[in-house]
C-alpha positions as CSV (number, residue, x, y, z in Angstrom):
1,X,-19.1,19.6,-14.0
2,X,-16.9,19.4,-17.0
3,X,-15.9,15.9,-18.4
4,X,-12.2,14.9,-18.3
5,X,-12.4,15.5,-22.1
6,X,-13.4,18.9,-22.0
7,X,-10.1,19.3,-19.5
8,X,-7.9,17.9,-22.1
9,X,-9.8,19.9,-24.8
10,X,-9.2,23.0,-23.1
11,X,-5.8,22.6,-22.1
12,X,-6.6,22.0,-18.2
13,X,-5.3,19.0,-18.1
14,X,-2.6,17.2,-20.4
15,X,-1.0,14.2,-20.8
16,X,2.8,13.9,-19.7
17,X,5.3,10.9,-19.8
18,X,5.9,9.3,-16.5
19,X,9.0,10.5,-14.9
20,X,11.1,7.7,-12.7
21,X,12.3,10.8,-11.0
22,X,8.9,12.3,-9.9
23,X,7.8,9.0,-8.5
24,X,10.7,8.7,-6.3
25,X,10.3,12.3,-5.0
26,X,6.4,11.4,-4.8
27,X,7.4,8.4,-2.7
28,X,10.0,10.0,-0.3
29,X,7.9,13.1,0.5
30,X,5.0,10.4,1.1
31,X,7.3,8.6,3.5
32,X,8.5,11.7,5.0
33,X,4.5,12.3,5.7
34,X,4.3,8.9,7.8
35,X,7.0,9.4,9.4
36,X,6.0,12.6,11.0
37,X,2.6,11.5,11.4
38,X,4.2,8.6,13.3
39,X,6.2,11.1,15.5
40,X,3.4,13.2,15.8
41,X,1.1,10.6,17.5
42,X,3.5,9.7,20.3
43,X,2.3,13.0,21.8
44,X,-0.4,13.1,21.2
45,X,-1.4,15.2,18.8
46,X,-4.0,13.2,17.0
47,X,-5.4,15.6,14.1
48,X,-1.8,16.8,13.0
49,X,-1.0,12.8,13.2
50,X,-4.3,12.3,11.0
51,X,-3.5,14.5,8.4
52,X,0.4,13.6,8.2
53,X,-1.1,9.7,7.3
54,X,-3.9,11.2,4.9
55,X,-1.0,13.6,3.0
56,X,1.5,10.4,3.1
57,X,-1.1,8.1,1.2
C-alpha cells in the first residue's frame, strides 16, 4: 500500500482549497440521503434504508 505521500508525489491526490459551496452541496445531498432512508424504512425496506443512512453520513 502506497503512503499518502507517494499519492501526493504522484499526482493521485492533491491538495485543494475548501469550497463553502461544495460543503453545502456535500450537506444537502447527505440530508437528501436520510431523508430517503427515513422514507424508505416506513415500508419496510430495511437494506435500501441501511444504505440511504450509511451514504447520508
Amino acid at each position: 500500500m502506497k503512503s499518502i505521500e507517494d499519492c501526493y508525489k504522484e499526482k493521485l491526490l492533491r491538495k485543494v482549497r475548501p469550497s463553502p459551496e461544495k460543503e453545502r452541496e456535500s450537506l444537502m445531498l447527505a440530508s437528501a440521503y436520510l431523508d430517503e432512508a427515513r422514507l424508505v424504512i416506513g415500508v419496510g425496506a430495511n437494506r435500501m434504508s441501511r444504505s440511504g443512512a450509511y451514504m447520508g453520513y
